[in-house]
Backbone as a printed PyTorch tensor [residue, N CA C, xyz], in Angstrom:
tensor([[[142.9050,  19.2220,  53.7430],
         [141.5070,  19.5390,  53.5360],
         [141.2150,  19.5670,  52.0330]],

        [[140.3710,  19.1220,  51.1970],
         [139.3670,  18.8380,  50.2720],
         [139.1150,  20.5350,  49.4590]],

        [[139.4620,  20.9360,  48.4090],
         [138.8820,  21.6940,  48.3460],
         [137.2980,  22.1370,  48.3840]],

        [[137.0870,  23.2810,  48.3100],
         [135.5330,  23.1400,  48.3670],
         [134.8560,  23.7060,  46.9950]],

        [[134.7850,  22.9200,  46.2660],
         [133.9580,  22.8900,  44.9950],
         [132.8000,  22.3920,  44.9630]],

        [[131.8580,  22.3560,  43.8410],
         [130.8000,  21.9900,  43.9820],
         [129.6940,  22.0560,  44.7400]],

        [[129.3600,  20.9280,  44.8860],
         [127.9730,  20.5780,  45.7350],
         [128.4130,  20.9850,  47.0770]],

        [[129.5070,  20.4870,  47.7470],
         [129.5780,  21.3690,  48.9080],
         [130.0260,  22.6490,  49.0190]],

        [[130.5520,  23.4570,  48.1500],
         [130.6600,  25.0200,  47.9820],
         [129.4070,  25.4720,  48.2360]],

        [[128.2280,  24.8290,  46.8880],
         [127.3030,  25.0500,  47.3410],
         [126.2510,  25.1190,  48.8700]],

        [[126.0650,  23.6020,  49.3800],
         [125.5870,  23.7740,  50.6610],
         [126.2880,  24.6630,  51.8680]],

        [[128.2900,  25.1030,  51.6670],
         [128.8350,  25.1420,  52.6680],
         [128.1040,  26.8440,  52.2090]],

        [[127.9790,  27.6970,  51.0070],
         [127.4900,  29.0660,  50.8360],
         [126.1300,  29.3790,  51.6670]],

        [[125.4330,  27.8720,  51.3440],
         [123.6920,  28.1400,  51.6920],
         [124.0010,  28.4990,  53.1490]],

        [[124.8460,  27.7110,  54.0010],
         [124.2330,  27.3810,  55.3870],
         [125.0770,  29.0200,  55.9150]],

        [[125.9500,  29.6190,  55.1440],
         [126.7820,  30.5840,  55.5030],
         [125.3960,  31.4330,  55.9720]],

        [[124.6760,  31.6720,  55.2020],
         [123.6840,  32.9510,  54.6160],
         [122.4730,  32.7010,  55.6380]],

        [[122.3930,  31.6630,  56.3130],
         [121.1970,  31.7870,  57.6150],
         [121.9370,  31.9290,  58.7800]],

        [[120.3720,  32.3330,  59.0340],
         [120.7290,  32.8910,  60.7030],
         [120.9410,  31.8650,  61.8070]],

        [[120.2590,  30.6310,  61.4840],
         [120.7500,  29.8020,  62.7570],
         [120.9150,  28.2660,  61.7650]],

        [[120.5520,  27.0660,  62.6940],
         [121.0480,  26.1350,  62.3210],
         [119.6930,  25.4260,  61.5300]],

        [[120.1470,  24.6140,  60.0730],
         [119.4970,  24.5730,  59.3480],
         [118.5710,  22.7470,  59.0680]],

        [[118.3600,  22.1250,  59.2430],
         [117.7640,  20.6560,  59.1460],
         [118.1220,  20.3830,  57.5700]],

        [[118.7380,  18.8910,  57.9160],
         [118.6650,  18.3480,  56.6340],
         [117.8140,  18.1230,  55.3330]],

        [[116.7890,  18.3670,  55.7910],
         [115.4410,  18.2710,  54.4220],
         [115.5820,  19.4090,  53.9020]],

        [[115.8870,  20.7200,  54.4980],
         [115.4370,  21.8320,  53.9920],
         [116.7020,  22.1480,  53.4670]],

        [[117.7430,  21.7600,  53.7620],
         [118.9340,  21.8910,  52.8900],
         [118.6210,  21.5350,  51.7160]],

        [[118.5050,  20.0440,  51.6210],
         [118.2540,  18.7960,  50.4270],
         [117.3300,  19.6560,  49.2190]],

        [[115.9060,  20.1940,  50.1270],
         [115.2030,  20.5530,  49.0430],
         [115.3400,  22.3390,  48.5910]],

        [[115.8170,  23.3900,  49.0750],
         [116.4490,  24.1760,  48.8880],
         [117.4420,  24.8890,  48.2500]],

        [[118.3700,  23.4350,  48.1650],
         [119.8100,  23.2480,  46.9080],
         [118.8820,  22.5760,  45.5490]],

        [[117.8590,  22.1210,  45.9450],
         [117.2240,  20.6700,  44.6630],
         [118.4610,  19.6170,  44.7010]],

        [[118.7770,  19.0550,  45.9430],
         [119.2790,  18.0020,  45.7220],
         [118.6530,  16.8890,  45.6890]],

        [[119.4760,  15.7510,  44.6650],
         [118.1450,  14.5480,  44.7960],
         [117.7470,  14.5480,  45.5350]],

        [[118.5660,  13.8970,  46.4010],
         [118.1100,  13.3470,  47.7430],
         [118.4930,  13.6710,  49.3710]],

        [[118.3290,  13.0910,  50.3540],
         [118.6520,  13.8910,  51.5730],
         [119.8310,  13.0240,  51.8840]],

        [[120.2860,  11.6510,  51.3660],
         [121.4250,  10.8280,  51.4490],
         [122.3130,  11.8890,  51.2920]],

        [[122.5580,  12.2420,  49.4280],
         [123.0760,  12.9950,  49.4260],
         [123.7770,  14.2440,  49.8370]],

        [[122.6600,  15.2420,  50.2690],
         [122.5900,  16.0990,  51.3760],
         [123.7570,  15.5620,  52.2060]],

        [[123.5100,  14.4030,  52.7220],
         [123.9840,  13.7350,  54.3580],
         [125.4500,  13.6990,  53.9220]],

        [[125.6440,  13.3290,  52.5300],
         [127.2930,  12.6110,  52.3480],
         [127.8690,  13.8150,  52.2830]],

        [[127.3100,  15.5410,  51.7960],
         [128.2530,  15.9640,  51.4180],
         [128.5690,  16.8250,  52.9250]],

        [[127.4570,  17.4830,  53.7320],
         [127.4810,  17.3390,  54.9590],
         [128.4530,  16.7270,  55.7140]],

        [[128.3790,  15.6970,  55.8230],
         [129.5450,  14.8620,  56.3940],
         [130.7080,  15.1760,  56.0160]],

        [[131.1690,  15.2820,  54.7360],
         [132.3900,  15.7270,  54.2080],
         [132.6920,  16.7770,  54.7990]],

        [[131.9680,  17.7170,  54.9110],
         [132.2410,  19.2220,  55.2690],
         [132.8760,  19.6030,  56.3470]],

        [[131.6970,  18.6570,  57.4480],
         [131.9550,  17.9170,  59.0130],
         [133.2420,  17.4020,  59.7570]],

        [[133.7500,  16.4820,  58.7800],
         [134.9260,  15.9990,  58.6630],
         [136.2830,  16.9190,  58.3780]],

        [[135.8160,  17.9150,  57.6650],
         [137.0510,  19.0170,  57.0810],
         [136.9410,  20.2100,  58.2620]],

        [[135.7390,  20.2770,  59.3880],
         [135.2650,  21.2830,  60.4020],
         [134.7390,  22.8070,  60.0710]],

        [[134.4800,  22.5460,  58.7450],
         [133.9610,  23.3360,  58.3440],
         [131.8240,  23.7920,  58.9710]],

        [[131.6730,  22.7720,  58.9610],
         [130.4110,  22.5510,  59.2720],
         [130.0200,  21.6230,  60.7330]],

        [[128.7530,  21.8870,  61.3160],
         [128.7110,  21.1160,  62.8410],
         [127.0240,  20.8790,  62.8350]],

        [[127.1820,  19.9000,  62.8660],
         [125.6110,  19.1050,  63.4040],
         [125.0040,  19.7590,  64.5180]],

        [[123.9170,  20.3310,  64.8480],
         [123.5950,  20.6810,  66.1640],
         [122.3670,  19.8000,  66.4540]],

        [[121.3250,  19.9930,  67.1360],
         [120.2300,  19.4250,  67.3650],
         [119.2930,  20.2800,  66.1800]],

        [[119.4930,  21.1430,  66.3060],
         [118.0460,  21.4080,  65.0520],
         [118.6190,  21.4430,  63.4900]],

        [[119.8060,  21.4660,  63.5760],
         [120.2940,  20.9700,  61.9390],
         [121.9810,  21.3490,  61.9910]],

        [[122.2780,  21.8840,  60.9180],
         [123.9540,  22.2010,  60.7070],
         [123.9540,  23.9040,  60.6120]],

        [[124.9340,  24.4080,  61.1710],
         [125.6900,  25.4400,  61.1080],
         [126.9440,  25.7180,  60.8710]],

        [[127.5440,  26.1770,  60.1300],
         [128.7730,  27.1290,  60.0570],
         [129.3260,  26.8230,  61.1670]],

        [[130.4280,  25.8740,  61.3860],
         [131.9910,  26.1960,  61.8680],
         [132.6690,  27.0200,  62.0490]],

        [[133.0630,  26.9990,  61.1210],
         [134.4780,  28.0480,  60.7800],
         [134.3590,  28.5860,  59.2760]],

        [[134.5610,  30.0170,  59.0140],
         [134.5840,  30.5570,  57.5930],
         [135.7470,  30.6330,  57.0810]],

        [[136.3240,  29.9090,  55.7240],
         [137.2870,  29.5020,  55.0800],
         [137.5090,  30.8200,  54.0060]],

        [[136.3750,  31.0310,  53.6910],
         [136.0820,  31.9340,  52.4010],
         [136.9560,  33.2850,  53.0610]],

        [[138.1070,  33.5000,  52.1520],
         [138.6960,  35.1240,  52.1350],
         [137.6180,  36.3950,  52.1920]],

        [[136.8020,  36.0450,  51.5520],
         [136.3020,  37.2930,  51.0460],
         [134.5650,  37.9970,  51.9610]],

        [[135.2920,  36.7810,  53.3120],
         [134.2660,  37.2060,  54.2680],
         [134.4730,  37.1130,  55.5950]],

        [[133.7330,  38.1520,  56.1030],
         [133.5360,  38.2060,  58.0400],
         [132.6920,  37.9930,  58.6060]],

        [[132.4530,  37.1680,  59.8580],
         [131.7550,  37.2390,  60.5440],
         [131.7760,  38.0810,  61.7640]],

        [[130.1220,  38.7290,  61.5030],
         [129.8410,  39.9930,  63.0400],
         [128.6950,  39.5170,  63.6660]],

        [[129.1840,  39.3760,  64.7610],
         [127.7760,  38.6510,  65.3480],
         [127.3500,  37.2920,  64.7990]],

        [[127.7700,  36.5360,  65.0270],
         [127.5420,  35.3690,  64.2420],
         [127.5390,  35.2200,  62.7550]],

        [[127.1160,  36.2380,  61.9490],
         [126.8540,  36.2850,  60.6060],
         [127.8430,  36.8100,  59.6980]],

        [[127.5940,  35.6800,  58.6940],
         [128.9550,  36.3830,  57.9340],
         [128.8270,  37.0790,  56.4110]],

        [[129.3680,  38.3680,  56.3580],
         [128.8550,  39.2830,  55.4440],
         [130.1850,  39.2980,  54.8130]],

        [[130.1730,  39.7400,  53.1150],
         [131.5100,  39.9060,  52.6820],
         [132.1410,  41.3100,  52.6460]],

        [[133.2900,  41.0930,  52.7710],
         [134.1700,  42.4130,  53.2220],
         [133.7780,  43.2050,  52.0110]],

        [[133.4870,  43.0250,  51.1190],
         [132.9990,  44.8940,  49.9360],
         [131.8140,  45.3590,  50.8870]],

        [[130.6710,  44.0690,  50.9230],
         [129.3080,  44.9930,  51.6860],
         [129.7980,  45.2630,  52.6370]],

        [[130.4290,  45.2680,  53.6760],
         [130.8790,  45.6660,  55.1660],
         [131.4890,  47.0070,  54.9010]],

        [[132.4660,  47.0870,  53.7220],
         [133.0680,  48.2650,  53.2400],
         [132.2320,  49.4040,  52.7450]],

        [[130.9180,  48.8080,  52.2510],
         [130.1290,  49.8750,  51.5700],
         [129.4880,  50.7390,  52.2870]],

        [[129.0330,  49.7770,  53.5600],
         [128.1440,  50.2500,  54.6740],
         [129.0600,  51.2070,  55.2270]],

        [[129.9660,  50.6530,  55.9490],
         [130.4370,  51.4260,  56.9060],
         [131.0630,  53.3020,  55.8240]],

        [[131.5710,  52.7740,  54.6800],
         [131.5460,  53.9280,  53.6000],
         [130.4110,  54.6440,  53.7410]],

        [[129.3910,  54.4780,  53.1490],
         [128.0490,  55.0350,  53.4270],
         [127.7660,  55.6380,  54.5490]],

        [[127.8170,  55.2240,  55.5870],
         [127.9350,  55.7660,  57.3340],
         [128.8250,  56.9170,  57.1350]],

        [[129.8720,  56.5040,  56.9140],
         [130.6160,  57.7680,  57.0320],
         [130.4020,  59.1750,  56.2510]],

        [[130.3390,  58.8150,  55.2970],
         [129.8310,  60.0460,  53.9750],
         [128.2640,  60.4480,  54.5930]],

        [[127.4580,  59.8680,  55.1110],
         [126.4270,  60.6670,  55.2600],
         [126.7630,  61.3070,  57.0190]],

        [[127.7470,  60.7110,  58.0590],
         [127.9220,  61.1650,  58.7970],
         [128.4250,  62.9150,  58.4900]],

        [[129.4610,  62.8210,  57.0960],
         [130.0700,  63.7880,  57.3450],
         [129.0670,  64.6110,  56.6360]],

        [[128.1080,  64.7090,  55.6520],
         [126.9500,  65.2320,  54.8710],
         [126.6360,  65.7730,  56.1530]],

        [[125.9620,  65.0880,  56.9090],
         [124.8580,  65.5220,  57.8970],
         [126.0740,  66.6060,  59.2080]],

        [[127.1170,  66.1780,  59.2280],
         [128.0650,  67.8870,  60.2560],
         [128.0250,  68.4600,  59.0690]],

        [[128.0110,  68.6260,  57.8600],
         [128.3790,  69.7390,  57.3470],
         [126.7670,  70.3650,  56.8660]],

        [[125.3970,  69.6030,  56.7850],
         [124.3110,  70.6390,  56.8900],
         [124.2290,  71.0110,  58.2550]],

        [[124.3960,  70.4720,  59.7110],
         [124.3060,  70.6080,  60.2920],
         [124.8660,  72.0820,  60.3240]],

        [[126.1640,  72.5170,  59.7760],
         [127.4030,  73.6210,  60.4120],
         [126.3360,  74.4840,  59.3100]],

        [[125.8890,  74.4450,  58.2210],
         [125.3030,  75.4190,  57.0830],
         [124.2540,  75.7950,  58.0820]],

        [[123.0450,  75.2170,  58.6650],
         [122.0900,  75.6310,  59.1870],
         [122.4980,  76.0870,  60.1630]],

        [[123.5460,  76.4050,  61.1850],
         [123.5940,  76.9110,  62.1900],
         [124.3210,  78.2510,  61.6350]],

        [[124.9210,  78.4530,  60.4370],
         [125.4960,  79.7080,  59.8580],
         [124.5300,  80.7540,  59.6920]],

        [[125.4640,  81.9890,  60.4970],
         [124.1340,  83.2000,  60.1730],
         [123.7090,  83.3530,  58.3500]],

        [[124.5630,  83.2460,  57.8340],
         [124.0080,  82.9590,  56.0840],
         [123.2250,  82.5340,  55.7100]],

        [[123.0060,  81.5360,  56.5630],
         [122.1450,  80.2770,  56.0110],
         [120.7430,  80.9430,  56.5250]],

        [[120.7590,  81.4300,  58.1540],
         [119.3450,  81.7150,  58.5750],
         [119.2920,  82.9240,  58.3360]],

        [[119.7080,  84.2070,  57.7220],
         [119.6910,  85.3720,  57.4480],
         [118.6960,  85.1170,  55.6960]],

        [[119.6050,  84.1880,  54.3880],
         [118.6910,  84.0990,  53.5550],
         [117.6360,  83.0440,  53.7180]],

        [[117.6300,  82.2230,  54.3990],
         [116.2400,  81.7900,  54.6090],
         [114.9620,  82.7870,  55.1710]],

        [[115.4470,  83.9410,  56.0280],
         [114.4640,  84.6100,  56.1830],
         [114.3260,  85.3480,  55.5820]],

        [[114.9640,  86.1170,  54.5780],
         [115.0080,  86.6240,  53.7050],
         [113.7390,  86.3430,  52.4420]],

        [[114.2000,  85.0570,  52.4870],
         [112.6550,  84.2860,  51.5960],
         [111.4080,  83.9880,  51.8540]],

        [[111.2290,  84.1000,  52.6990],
         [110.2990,  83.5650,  53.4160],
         [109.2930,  84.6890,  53.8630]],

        [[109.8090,  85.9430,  53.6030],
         [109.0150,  87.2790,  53.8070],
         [108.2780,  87.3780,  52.7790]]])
């Protein structure tokens, strides 16, 4: 297999990042490639390596080569953002049991009423 540099790094990144399958014009003019030949040759290349697949309404994602990403649900996100999220989830999971455990503490509702008089 070909490495993937360039012009097709490029298109093989674009088509990663949508949601379904993409038509050749809007590739072509999207990247600013000259032309849609172009488009077609590097496409093909890609095609050929199975990286990429022709459907009826344009090309989609094959198979993801790139290390530094997963696909969930069809879509492929890179493993730091997947890491951040699910990080984030967790830290506010555990934020939210531990106001949760403060507000149910007689401390907590003893000086709140306390103030509030």
């Amino acid at each position: 297999m070909e490495s993937l540099t360039g012009t097709r790094r490029k298109i093989y990144y674009y088509l990663m990042k949508q949601r379904g399958p993409v038509p050749l014009r809007r590739i072509q003019r999207e990247l600013d490639l000259s032309s849609p030949s172009l488009a077609l040759y590097h496409l093909k290349k890609l095609e050929e390596n199975g990286l990429v697949k022709e459907t009826e309404e344009g090309y989609i994602v094959a198979k993801i080569v790139l290390e530094d990403y997963i696909r969930v649900k069809k879509f492929p996100y890179t493993k730091i953002s997947l890491l951040r999220f699910l990080l984030c989830r967790l830290y506010n999971f555990a934020l939210g049991n531990q106001l949760h455990k403060s507000l149910l503490s007689d401390s907590f509702l003893l000086n709140s009423y306390s103030h509030s008089c």
